[in-house]
C-alpha positions in Angstrom: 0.0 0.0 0.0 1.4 3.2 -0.6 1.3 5.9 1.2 1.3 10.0 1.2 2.1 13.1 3.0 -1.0 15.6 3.5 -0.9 19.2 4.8 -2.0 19.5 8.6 -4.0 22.4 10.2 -0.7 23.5 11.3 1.3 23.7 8.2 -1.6 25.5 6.2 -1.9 27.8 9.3 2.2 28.8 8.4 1.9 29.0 5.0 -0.8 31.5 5.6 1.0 33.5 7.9 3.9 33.6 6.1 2.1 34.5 3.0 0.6 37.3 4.9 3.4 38.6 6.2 5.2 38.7 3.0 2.2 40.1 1.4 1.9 43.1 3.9 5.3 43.7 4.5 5.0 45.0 0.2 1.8 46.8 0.6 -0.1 44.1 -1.2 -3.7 43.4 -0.1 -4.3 40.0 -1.7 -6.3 36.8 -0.5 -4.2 33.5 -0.3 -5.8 29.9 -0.6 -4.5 26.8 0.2 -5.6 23.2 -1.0 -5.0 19.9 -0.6 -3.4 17.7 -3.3 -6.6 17.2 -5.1 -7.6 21.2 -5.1 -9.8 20.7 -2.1 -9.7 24.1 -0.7 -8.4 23.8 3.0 -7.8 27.7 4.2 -8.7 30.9 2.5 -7.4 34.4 3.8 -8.8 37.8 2.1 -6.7 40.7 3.3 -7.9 44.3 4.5 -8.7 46.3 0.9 -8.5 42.9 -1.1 -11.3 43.2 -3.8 -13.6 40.7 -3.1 -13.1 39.2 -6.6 -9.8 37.8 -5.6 -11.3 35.5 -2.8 -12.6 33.7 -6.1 -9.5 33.7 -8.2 -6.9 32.1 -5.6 -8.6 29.1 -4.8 -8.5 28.5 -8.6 -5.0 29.2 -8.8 -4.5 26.7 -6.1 -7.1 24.5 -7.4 -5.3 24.5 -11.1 -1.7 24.2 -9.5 -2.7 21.4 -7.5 -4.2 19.2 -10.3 -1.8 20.1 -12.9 1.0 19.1 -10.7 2.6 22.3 -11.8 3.0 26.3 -11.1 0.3 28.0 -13.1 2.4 30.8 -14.8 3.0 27.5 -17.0 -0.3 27.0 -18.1 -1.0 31.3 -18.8 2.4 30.7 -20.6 1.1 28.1 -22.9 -2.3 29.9 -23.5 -0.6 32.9 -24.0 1.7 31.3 -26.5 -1.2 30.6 -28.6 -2.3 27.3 -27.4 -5.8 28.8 -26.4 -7.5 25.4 -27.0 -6.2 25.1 -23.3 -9.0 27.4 -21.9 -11.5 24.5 -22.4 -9.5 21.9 -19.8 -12.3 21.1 -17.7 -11.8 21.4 -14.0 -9.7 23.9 -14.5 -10.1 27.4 -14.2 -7.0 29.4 -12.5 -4.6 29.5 -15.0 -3.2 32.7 -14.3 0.1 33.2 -12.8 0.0 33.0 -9.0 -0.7 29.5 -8.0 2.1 27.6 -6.5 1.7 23.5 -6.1 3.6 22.2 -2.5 5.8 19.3 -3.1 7.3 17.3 -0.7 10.0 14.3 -1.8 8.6 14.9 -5.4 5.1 14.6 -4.7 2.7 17.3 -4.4 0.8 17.7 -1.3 -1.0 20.9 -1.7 -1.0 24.0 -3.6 -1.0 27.9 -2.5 -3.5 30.2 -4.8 -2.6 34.3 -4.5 -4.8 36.8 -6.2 -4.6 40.3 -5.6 -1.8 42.4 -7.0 0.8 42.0 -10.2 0.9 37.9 -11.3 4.8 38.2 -10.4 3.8 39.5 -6.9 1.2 36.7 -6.5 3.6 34.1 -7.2 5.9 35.7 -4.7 3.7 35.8 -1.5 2.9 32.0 -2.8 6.5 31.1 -2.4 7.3 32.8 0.7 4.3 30.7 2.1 5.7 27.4 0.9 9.2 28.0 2.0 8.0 28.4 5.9 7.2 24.7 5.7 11.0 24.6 5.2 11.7 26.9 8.2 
């Protein structure tokens, strides 16, 4: 039987915070969504002055990363390279820069959704998130 590493209450509680922190410490009001490895959402955290719109967006992102095994700037690379047929993948609907999957010994174990500010920026207060599992 094989088995797998999840994401505990307590690891999705330091992503958050981390991605907070590295969101506010920049200014950036964005909300941040984590998921497990199938895209269930498991935490969502708007920020103060986040538009409400965003609280929709990040679990996508997450959602997206999470099943695609893969950071989502890849897929808005691909569409934006001119494979549009893309846009019809079903399930999936973040795939805009900003979501971020969590991999542990090569396997993925969650994903981190940001919405919010610049897609760069997004991606960035993902990151910082992930790498306080490390810390």
């Amino acid at each position: 039987m094989q088995q797998k590493a999840v994401l505990d209450l307590n690891q999705v509680n330091r992503i958050l915070d981390a991605a907070q922190h590295e969101a506010q410490a920049n200014g950036w009001p964005v909300t941040i969504a984590v998921t497990d490895d199938g895209g269930h959402l498991l935490a969502l955290r708007r920020l103060d002055a986040c538009a409400p719109m965003a609280s929709y967006v990040a679990p996508e992102k997450a959602r997206s990363a999470a099943l695609g095994r893969r950071e989502t700037q890849a897929f808005e690379d691909m569409i934006n390279g001119g494979r549009t047929a893309f846009l019809s993948a079903p399930v999936l609907q973040g795939l805009l820069t900003g979501g971020i999957p969590v991999v542990l010994d090569g396997q993925v174990i969650g994903a981190v959704g940001v919405s919010g500010v610049k897609p760069e920026q997004d991606a960035q207060v993902a990151r910082a998130g992930i790498a306080a599992l490390d810390a």
